[in-house]
C-alpha positions, 0 to 999 in steps of 0.5 A: 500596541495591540497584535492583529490575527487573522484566521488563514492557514497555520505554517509552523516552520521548523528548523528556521534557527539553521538559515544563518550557518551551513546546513542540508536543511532549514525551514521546514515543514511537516505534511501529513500524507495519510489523508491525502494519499490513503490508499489506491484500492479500497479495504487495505489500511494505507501508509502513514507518513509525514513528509519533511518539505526543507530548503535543503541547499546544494551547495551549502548556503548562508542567508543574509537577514538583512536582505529580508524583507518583512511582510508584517510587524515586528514586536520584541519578546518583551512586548509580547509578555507584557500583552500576556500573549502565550507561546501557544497563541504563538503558533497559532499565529505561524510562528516558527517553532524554534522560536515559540520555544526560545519565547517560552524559555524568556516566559519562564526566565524573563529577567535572564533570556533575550528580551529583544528577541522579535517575532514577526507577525506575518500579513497572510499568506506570508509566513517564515521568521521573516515573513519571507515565504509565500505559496502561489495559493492562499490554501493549507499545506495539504491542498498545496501539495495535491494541487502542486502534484496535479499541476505537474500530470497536467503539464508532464507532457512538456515537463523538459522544456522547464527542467532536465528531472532528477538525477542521482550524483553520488556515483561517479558514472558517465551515463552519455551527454548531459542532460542525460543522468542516473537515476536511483533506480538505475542501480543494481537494477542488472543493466549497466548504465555507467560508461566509464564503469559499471559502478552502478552494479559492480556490488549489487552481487552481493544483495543478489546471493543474501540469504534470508531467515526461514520466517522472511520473505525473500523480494525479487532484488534480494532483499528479506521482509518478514513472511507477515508482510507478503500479500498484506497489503497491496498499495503499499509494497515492503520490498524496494522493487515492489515484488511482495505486492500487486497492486495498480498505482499512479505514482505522478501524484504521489508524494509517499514512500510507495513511490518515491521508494519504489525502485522497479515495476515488479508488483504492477498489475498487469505485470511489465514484461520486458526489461524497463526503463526508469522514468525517475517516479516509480512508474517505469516502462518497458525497454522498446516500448513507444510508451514515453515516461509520464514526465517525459524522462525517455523523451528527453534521453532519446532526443539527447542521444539523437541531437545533432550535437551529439552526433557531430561526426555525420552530416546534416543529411545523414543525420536527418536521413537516420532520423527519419528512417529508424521512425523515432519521431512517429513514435515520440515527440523529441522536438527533431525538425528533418527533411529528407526523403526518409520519411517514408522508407524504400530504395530512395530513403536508401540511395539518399543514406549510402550517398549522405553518410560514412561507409561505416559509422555508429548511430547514435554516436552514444551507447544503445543499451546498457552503457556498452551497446552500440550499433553500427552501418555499413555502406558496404553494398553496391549502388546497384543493390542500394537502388534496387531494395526497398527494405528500410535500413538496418545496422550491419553490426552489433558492438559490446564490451566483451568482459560484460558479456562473455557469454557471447562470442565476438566476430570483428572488432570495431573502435576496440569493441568486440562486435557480430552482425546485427542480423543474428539479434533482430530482423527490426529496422525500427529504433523501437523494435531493435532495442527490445529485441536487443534488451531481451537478447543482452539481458541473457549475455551479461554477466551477473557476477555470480561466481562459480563457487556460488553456484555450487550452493542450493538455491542456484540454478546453473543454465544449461550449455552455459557457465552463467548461475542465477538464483533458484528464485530468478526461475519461471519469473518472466525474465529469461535470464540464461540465453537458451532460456531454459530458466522459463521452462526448466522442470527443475522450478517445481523442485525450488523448496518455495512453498510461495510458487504457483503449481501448473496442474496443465504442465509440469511447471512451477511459477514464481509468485510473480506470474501468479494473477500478473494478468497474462496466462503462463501455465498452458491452460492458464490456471494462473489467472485463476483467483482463488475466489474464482478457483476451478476445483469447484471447491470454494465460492462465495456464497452471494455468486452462486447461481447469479448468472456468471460463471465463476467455476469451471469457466474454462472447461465451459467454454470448450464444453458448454454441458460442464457443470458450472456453479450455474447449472442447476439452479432452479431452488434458486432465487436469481433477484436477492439481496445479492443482486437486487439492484446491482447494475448487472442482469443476473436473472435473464429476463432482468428481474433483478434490475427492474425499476432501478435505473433512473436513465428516463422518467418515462418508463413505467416501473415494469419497463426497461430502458433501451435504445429503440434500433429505429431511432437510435433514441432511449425508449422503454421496453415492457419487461415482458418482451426481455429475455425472450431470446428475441433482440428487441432492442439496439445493441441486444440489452434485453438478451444479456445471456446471448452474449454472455454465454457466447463470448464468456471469456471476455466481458467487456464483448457485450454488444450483440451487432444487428441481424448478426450472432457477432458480439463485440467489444463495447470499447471499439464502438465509435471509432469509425472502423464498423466492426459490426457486420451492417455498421451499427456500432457507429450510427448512434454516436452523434456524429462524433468519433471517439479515436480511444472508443466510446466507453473510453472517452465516457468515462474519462469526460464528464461532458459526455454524461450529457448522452444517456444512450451512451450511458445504456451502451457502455453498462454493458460491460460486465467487466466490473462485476465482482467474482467474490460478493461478500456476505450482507444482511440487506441489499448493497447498492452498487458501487458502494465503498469498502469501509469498516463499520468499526472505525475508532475515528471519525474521518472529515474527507475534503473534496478537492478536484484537479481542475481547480488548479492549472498553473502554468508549465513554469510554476508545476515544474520549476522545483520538479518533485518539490513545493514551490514557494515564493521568496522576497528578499532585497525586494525582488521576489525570487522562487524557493523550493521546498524538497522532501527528503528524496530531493535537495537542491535549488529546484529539488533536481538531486535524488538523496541518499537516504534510508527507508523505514517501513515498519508496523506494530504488534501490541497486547496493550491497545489502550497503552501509548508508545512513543517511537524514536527512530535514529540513524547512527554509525558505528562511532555512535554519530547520531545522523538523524532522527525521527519520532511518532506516537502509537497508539494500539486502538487509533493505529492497529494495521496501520503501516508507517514509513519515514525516510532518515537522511545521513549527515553528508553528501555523499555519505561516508561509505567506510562507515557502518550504518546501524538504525536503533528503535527505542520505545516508551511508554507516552504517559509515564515516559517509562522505557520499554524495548529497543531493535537495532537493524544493521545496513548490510549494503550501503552501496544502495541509494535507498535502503529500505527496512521492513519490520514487524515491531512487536512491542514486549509486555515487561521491559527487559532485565538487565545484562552483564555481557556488555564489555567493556561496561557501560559506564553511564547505562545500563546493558541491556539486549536487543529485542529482535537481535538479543544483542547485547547494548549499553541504554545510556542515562540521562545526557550521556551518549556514545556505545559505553555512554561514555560521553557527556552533552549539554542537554536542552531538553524540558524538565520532565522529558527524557534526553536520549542522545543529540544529533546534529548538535540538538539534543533528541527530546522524548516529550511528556504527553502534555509537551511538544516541540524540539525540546519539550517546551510548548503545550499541546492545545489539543488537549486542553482542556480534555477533550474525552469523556468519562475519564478517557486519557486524550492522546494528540497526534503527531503537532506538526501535522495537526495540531487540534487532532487526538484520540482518546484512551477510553477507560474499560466500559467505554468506547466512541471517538470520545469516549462517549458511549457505554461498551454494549451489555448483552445477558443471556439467559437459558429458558427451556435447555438445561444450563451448561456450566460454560458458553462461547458467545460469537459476536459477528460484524457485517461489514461493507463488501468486505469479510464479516468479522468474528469475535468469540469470547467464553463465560463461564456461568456463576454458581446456581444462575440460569444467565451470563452477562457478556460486555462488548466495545466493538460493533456486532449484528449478529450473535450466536451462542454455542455450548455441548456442541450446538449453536443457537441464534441469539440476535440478529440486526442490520444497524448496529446500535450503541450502548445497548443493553440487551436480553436475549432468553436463549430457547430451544427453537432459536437452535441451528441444524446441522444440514445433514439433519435437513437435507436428504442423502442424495443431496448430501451426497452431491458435491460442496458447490452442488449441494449448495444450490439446495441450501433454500429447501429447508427455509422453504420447508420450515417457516420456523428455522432460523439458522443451520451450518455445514463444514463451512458456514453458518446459513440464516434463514430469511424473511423471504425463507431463503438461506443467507450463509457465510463463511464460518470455522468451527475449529478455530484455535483461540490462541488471540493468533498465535499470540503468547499473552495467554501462557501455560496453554491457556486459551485465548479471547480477544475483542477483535480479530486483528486489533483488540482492544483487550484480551482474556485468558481461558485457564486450564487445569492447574493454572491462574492469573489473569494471565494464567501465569501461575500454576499450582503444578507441584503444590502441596495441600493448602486452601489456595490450591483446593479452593482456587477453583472453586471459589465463585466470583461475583455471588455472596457467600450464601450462594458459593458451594458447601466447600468453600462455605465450610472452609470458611467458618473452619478458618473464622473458628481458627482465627477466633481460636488463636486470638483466644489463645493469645489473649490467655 
């Protein structure tokens, strides 16, 4: 017999051992989002996670083998030792990994364990225990789900032809007729959905009052985050509603926890305005708004409500006649076929209603609005007036559950609902129209809750003519929530003690950080809109837009008065083409200098000639760069005048096409649409004949095709609306559109191409499993589908949304090049483990990086009488020593998705011993709660339960740590060297060692990637594998006299992003006139500085590896002060005025090399022009606040967020390499005397007189006392 293989994809089920016995899950597989789904805007770290893809059953399901069909040969354990085969070639093969495991146990116990045990050797693309899975593609995992998720946007339009979507079915709520549901989001979002009750709300007070600690951040919903996370990270919110974030996402292709987790809208830019709908993915839409769900989740519940089914008590006519008049079909395709004279309104549409339908009925037949909203007509008119108006139809009343809205007095009582007329909510007659002014109105009337003994605390706010309370953070949000809406513009707002609140310097008005840059103007003169890069207060600006030919600075005040001072008024020292803006695709000088020679739309031009669209052909043509800038338009659509437009319409940057023979600029969006918004109709004589329903530059960008049209092209470069308010500091020029990447990344990333088109499927197979994987399943030969659920679905076709807990967490090290083994473990207060996860943390590999996972509970529904506590254990990987623990409690079960965000900032020791457990632990130790100092008992090896108490059989590998078991399989802490469920299998990416130089390889996690690692370079080292030697950099001091101690300041250029700094001080050895510095990050550019002056040591744009450098240090490399340059005139201007003249001393001295002033350190280039970035010359080196230096010593790191190692400056009286020691108190000894005074690295003959004498004293002792014994 001899085994075959083949080189496909490798699917490496887990749980597969489950199939035979009731289970939530079995047959899993392990994605790795991170790679897939980095990132939505450039420069933010991304979210680690990897996704759980299960067969999760509902109901409980037992599969029968024998109606498994294999697709490939089957050979016993036997067989497979007897042809030396190993568990890791196993897995190589898609073996499932229970069973690798069970074959390394028989391996071990041959004579013992199951010989005819049999694995089956799947035909590719098979894969499972049984051969009996296949994907509909041939492809890995990761190109499964990015094609699975594209395949669903694709067909999203008609996704409710295949599938009713998902629904939450662990509350008891009627939420109308099927398929209509709940969704999770849809609790404790402030609407009521519930019809029977209002359990979808009735706790959600609770969340609402919870106060959060003063270094918390608390979200719009309730919820506390630590204040670190706020603004951190923008793709990838904390809080469950999105609310400490802006950001832009697309959630239909997403599989992570930023969307999946993500319960309302808050945080989208531009912010959502009105009361939302959710749409079941993360993307929700406003409430009246004809936009639809991308999946069609509003579609498919408007057609429900609507369908004559569901309206059974009207007539066809009647029912077609509504139908036609509220105009829901002109807005939404529902699939409702009518035929009535509605279809256009006036006093017909009218006539056939009051003759077709009931004199009073409600329409639709189900709740409006909130569960309880209904609407109601009246044919109460007579024929006469009925005949005679020609105003669309409108509900004569309004009906509501008066105990969910006290606020609102009632005036008639219909079907036992309290009611008033319609006329007094909304003069809308379209179905649109009136469920947003009705959302509006009934937001304000609902009760929240709130009782009147709370609003007697701080933090509420009581509105004004009402009993109603909301809290002081629900103030100046956007939301009117009190129903004179005196909460939007109450005074009392800028007297909330929130130091996160945006100040109105127009009004007296203080807005929530929600409205701070949501894309709509709040403050009167719209300051809010205002970044702080592009602050009016003419107090900060980046270096590289200043005088670029924009206006960043007072741009307001300009547009009224045109003679402001802008930060481009004055600016004749200064070059318009440079580094800056050389070649950037936007004309910053005005006769377009700076963009000559750059674009390659035609080869015909000269290299003094622009490209341009000729006005008397409508063709590309060439322009001498003479003739551009004149103020005389020689070409079509004014792109050799840029200014004109820009300076006229300077608000708005995409109105940037200058219409012919006119001073009209318009929107380069609007042109081709056929609508001549041009005097003479220019805008549309270009286009080919084709007219673009979206605009031109729309379709452009969207359709590749259209590329084929260069004028196009020309026209819609127009736009300035790209163009970059904050321009980064850069040694060399920056080509357009380059990325935002890091030039110190400790890995080298292989990015796969892979684009939509390539898969499109049909509706059926994106659909069938809704948010989950489709697979194939052959059993009792007839291929049948089975989908694989993350853990946010289960059930055949994923269509359930689960209850769950939402971990996001990230963590703080002073021990980059140590591994930490997480174990994450979601238990209950009788100590039940409910489930689990793991990951490897790595400091150098994982700096910045946020994590999230998802931890499922043990049933369906849960047990809400139970207490649900998540524990954190951490341990050293390689010596599998512990270290730390964080217990987070559930404080509101009644939410679907709990979410917990945490800064895990791992200790330097692990903690001593306590003796306040009580009773004792019996099994353990007591030991205390890292973030609570609570109190716990840390059980030994196989025991468990709060006092280890309890003893389990554990099947944990020799050399793991066995912490506790969860759904009968015990939790397996792996040695670095180990991995699988119970430690059993070898990590093959690892072996051999793959790291150079003695480096420690550190896998990541196999389930995702099992060739992948990093290493652990030893100190002197650095590179992917260790490879390069760190840079060695002296220093020498030639012409100066030598000061007994020097910061060096190693600054790192990145790629339109902030320049990093890193400062480290040396002090210099006894009688030497050189300092040697060692550095593993990258640099370009190094300063030294001492007695209070810097000198310019190194500067290069490319930073090469393991160089050992030397760099005499002379008087002439010297920076100036700028107040030593400039005049006092000058001097005198303000910042940004004063800036404009930072080129003067280049100019004047051919010799200067550098100069600083309050903010900056400025180069002097070839070109003598100042090159400045932004530098702080009071920074307090204490490595960020953090505590590894003690007893007040400074602190020096490698980087200034994820270094790699750190030191300590000590003061007086203290040492260590900690400066953990002082000698405070000591009496006179030698230690104390000579502890500052004894130079490391020189030989005695070189150390100072003192400690010279000291020793031949303690070497004549020595001799002395030895005499003295002898005798």
């Amino acid at each position: 017999m001899m085994l075959t293989t083949s080189n496909g994809h490798q699917f490496n089920a887990y749980f597969t051992d489950r199939w035979h016995e009731p289970t939530l899950m079995h047959d899993c597989l392990y994605y790795n989002s991170t790679d897939d789904f980095p990132d939505y805007e450039g420069g933010w770290y991304g979210l680690s996670q990897i996704i759980q893809y299960c067969i999760r059953p509902e109901p409980f399901e037992v599969v029968n083998s024998a109606l498994l069909n294999v697709h490939g040969t089957v050979h016993t354990f036997n067989e497979l030792r007897q042809q030396q085969v190993t568990s890791q070639q196993l897995c190589e093969w898609s073996a499932p990994v229970d069973l690798a495991e069970d074959y390394q146990v028989y391996l071990d116990n041959p004579n013992e364990l199951f010989p005819n045990q049999t694995f089956n050797n799947c035909t590719r693309p098979w894969f499972g225990q049984f051969c009996q899975f296949r994907f509909d593609e041939d492809k890995s995992l990761s190109d499964i789900v990015k094609m699975s998720l594209a395949s669903k946007s694709q067909h999203s339009e008609n996704a409710f032809e295949i599938t009713n979507l998902t629904c939450y079915m662990h509350l008891n709520c009627r939420t109308g007729p099927e398929p209509r549901c709940l969704d999770w989001r849809d609790v404790c979002d402030g609407k009521i959905d519930c019809m029977n009750d209002n359990d979808d709300e009735r706790y959600c007070v609770e969340l609402e009052i919870s106060i959060c600690g003063k270094d918390e951040f608390q979200c719009h919903n309730g919820q506390c985050i630590p204040m670190e996370f706020y603004r951190n990270d923008r793709a990838n919110p904390d809080c469950l509603d999105g609310s400490d974030e802006k950001g832009s996402f697309a959630c239909s292709e997403d599989p992570t926890m930023r969307c999946e987790d993500r319960s309302s809208g808050l945080g989208f830019t531009p912010e959502l305005q009105y009361i939302t709908f959710n749409c079941g993915d993360g993307n929700p839409v406003d409430i009246g708004d004809s936009r639809d769900c991308e999946k069609g989740r509003l579609s498919l519940f408007t057609k429900t409500i609507f369908s004559k089914i569901n309206n059974p008590f009207l007539t066809i006519e009647c029912w077609s006649a509504m139908i036609d008049s509220l105009e829901i079909k002109k807005h939404m395709n529902i699939g409702i076929q009518t035929n009535s004279p509605c279809q256009k309104s006036g006093s017909r549409c009218n006539a056939f209603i009051s003759a077709h339908c009931p004199t009073l009925f409600a329409f639709p037949f189900f709740p409006t609005l909130f569960g309880h909203i209904y609407l109601y007509y009246s044919q109460n008119q007579s024929i006469d007036e009925v005949l005679a108006s020609r105003n669309p139809i409108k509900p004569h009343y309004v009906c509501y559950n008066e105990q969910l809205c006290p606020f609102l007095t009632w005036t008639i009582r219909i079907n036992g609902s309290t009611c008033r007329l319609f006329n007094g909510f909304s003069q809308k007659s379209d179905w649109f129209g009136m469920l947003k002014d009705l959302a509006s109105i009934f937001w304000t009337y609902t009760t929240n809750n709130i009782s009147e003994q709370h609003c007697k605390n701080d933090g509420f706010y009581q509105c004004k003519n009402s009993t109603k309370c909301i809290l002081n953070r629900r103030l100046t949000d956007g939301f009117v929530d009190c129903i004179d809406g005196s909460d939007e513009s109450s005074n009392y707002s800028c007297t909330v003690n929130d130091d996160l609140r945006f100040s109105c310097s127009s009004e007296n008005k203080c807005l929530s950080h929600l409205l701070w840059l949501d894309g709509y103007k709040d403050c009167y003169h719209g300051e809010d809109e205002i970044s702080p890069e592009t602050s009016s207060n003419t107090e900060s600006i980046s270096f590289g837009t200043l005088c670029d030919g924009f206006i960043e600075i007072n741009l307001n005040q300009y547009i009224v008065n045109t003679s402001v001072e802008t930060d481009e008024t004055n600016c004749d020292h200064w070059p318009c083409s440079n580094i800056y803006t050389r070649c950037d695709g936007f004309w910053n000088c005005k006769n377009g200098a700076d963009e000559l020679n750059c674009t390659n739309l035609s080869s015909k031009c000269l290299p003094n000639e622009f490209v341009c669209v000729l006005p008397e052909s409508f063709s590309l043509g060439c322009l001498p760069a003479i003739r551009a800038g004149d103020e005389h338009v020689d070409s079509f659509g004014g792109s050799d005048e840029r200014f004109y437009c820009r300076n006229k319409v300077a608000d708005d940057p995409d109105k940037r096409y200058r219409c012919s023979n006119s001073t009209k600029c318009i929107d380069i969006f609007g042109m081709c649409r056929f609508k001549e918004m041009c005097p003479f109709g220019d805008d549309d004589r270009f286009c080919e004949s084709s007219r673009f329903d979206d605009g031109l530059c729309f379709e452009y960008t969207n359709y590749p095709e259209l590329e084929h049209y260069p004028n196009y092209k020309l026209f819609c470069a127009l736009s300035e609306a790209s163009k970059p308010s904050v321009v980064h500091f850069a040694l060399t020029r920056r080509k357009r559109g380059a990325t935002e990447t890091s030039t110190i990344s400790h890995q080298e990333n292989v990015v796969l191409s892979w684009h939509q088109n390539h898969y499109t499927k049909s509706l059926q197979v994106a659909w069938l499993c809704n948010r989950g994987l489709l697979t194939w399943h052959l059993t009792h030969e007839k291929l049948v589908y089975q989908c694989l659920c993350s853990q946010a679905y289960y059930g055949s076709r994923c269509q359930f949304q689960s209850q769950r807990l939402s971990l996001s967490f990230r963590v703080q090290t002073f021990e980059m090049r140590t591994a930490f083994n997480l174990v994450i473990i979601l238990m209950d207060n009788t100590s039940k483990i409910h489930s689990h996860e793991q990951c490897i943390y790595y400091g150098v590999r994982d700096c910045n990086v946020q994590f999230g996972l998802n931890l499922l509970y043990s049933s369906r529904s849960k047990n809400d009488s139970m207490k649900y506590i998540v524990r954190i254990d951490v341990f050293e990987k390689l010596a599998l020593k512990y270290r730390a623990s964080w217990q987070f409690v559930v404080q509101f079960s009644f939410l679907p998705v709990y979410r917990i965000a945490t800064f895990l900032k791992i200790p330097m020791e692990a903690s001593d011993t306590s003796k306040k457990c009580s009773p004792k632990c019996l099994n353990g130790e007591c030991l205390l709660y890292t973030n609570t100092q609570a109190p716990f008992c840390r059980c030994f090896h196989r025991w468990f339960g709060s006092f280890c108490e309890k003893a389990h059989q554990c099947n944990c590998a020799n050399g793991s740590i066995c912490i506790g078991s969860g759904n009968s399989n015990a939790i397996c802490v792996c040695p670095l060297s180990k991995y699988g469920p119970q430690c059993l299998l070898t990590r093959s990416s690892c072996n051999p060692n793959p790291c150079f130089n003695g480096g420690l390889c550190v896998p990541t996690d196999e389930r995702v990637a099992e060739r992948n690692f990093s290493c652990i370079c030893k100190q002197g080292y650095t590179g992917v594998q260790c490879k390069s030697e760190e840079s060695s950099i002296e220093i020498s001091f030639l012409d100066m006299s030598i000061p007994t101690s020097v910061f060096v300041h190693f600054i790192t250029v990145m790629v339109n992003a902030p320049s990093l700094r890193v400062t480290t001080i040396r002090k210099l050895a006894f009688d030497q006139n050189t300092v040697i510095v060692k550095q593993t990050t990258e640099y370009h550019i190094i300063f030294v500085q001492f007695s209070s002056y810097y000198y310019l040591a190194y500067v290069e744009p490319e930073f090469i590896p393991s160089t050992s450098l030397n760099l005499p240090l002379v008087t002439s490399n010297r920076c100036y002060r700028i107040d030593q340059l400039l005049n006092s005139t000058l001097m005198a201007l303000n910042f940004i005025e004063r800036m404009k003249y930072y080129h003067i001393p280049c100019l004047k001295d051919e010799r200067l090399k550098c100069f600083y002033d309050e903010e900056h350190i400025c180069l002097c280039t070839i070109e003598h022009h100042a090159n400045c970035f932004d530098f702080d010359h009071n920074m307090t080196y204490d490595c960020q606040g953090s505590i590894y230096c003690q007893n007040d010593a400074q602190c020096f790191q490698d980087h200034p967020t994820c270094p790699s190692f750190m030191i300590c400056v000590c003061g007086e009286c203290s040492y260590g390499s900690r400066c953990q020691f002082t000698s405070k108190g000591f009496t006179f000894s030698l230690e104390a005397i000579l502890c500052y005074q004894i130079h490391p690295h020189i030989t005695l003959k070189r150390q100072p007189t003192i400690v010279k004498v000291s020793v031949v004293v303690v070497m004549g002792l020595v001799v002395l006392s030895l005499t003295n014994v002898r005798f």
